[in-house]
N, C-alpha and C positions, 0 to 999 in steps of 0.2 A: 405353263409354269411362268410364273412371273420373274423380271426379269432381276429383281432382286432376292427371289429366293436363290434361283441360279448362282447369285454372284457368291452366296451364304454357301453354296454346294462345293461350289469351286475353290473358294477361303479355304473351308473345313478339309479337304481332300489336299489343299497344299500345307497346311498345319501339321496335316499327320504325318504327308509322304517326310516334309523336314524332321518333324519329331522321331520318327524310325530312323532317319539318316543317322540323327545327334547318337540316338542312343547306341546304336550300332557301332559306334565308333571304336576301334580296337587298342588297346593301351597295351604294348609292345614290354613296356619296364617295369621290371617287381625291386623297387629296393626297400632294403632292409637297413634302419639306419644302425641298429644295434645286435648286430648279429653274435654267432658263435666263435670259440676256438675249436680249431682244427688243425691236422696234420697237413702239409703238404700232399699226402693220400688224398687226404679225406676230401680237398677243395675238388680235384679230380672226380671222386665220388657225387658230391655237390654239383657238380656241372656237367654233369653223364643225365641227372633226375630234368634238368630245367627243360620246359617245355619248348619245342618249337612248333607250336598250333597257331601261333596267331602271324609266325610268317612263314611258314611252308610253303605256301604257296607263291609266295614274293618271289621276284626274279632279283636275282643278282645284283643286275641293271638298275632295280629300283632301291636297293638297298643305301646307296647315299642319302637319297630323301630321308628313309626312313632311318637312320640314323641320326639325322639331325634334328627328328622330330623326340626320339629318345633323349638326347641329349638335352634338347629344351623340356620334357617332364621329370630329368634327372635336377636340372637348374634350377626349377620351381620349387623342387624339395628346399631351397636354400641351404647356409654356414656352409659343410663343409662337401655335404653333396655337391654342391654348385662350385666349390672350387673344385673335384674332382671333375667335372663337365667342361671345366675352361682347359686343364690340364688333357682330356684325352680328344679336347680340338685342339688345343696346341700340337700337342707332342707325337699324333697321329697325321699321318697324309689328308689332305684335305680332302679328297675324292673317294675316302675307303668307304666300301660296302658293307662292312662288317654294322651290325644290327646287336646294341645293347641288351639284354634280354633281363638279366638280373646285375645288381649292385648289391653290394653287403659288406660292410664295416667289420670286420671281423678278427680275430686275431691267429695267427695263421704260423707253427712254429715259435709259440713265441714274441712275433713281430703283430704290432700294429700294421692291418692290411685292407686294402681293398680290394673285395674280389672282382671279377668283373666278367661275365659269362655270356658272350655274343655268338649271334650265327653269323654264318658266312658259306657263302657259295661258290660251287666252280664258274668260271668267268660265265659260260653260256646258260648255267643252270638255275635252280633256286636255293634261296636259302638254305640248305638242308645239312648244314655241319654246325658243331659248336668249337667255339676254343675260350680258353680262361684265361685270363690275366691275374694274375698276382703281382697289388703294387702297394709299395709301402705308402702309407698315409701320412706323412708328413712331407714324404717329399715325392711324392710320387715315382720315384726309382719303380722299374721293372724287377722285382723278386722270382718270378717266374712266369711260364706261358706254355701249354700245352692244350694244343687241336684235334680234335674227337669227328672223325667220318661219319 
């Protein structure tokens, strides 16, 4: 074989092994810029259905990374997504593991709210609980917070 079909073999085979990489790539955050009203129930109900398949398997330990990477596709949304993303790095500990899962704009009781539906894990375990935030959207006060095993 010559030795530029070779080099043609070896290109091709690292194009694709990248390309499966790229594609592969798992997108952790569902937001919703224009969501529903709901009862205080109902967010409850809402945040029991959100998936945890794309970090199950994630250790705890890894969960700050992966939080910050949510955070940055929560930012990219820009207006008012992106100023919720500055607010829950401010206003959260800088080292939390907790992993954004869903976001949604919603109205909640009434109140203009952002939901906010992350996993989190026991220290040595994985990912494998959810809890909700409920925060008002203009100032982002904490309206409520409840953790689901």
């Amino acid at each position: 074989m010559k030795k530029s079909t070779l080099s043609i073999i070896v290109l091709g085979c690292a194009l694709l092994a990248c390309t499966g990489l790229v594609g592969c790539e798992k997108k952790t955050l569902e937001y919703i810029p224009t969501g529903g009203a709901y009862t205080m129930a109902q967010v409850e109900d809402v945040a029991t259905q959100v998936s945890l398949v794309n970090v199950e398997n994630e250790r705890t330990a890894d969960g700050s990374a992966l939080r910050k990477d949510a955070l940055l596709e929560l930012r990219a949304a820009g207006g008012d997504a992106s100023l919720l993303a500055d607010a829950l790095t401010r206003d959260f500990p800088s080292d939390a593991t907790s992993v954004p899962l869903l976001v949604e704009a919603a109205t909640v009781d009434g109140i203009e709210a952002w939901i906010v539906v992350e996993a989190w894990g026991d220290e040595d375990g994985t990912l494998s609980h959810r809890r909700v935030w409920i925060l008002d959207r203009s100032t982002f006060t904490i309206l409520g917070s409840t953790s689901f095993n």
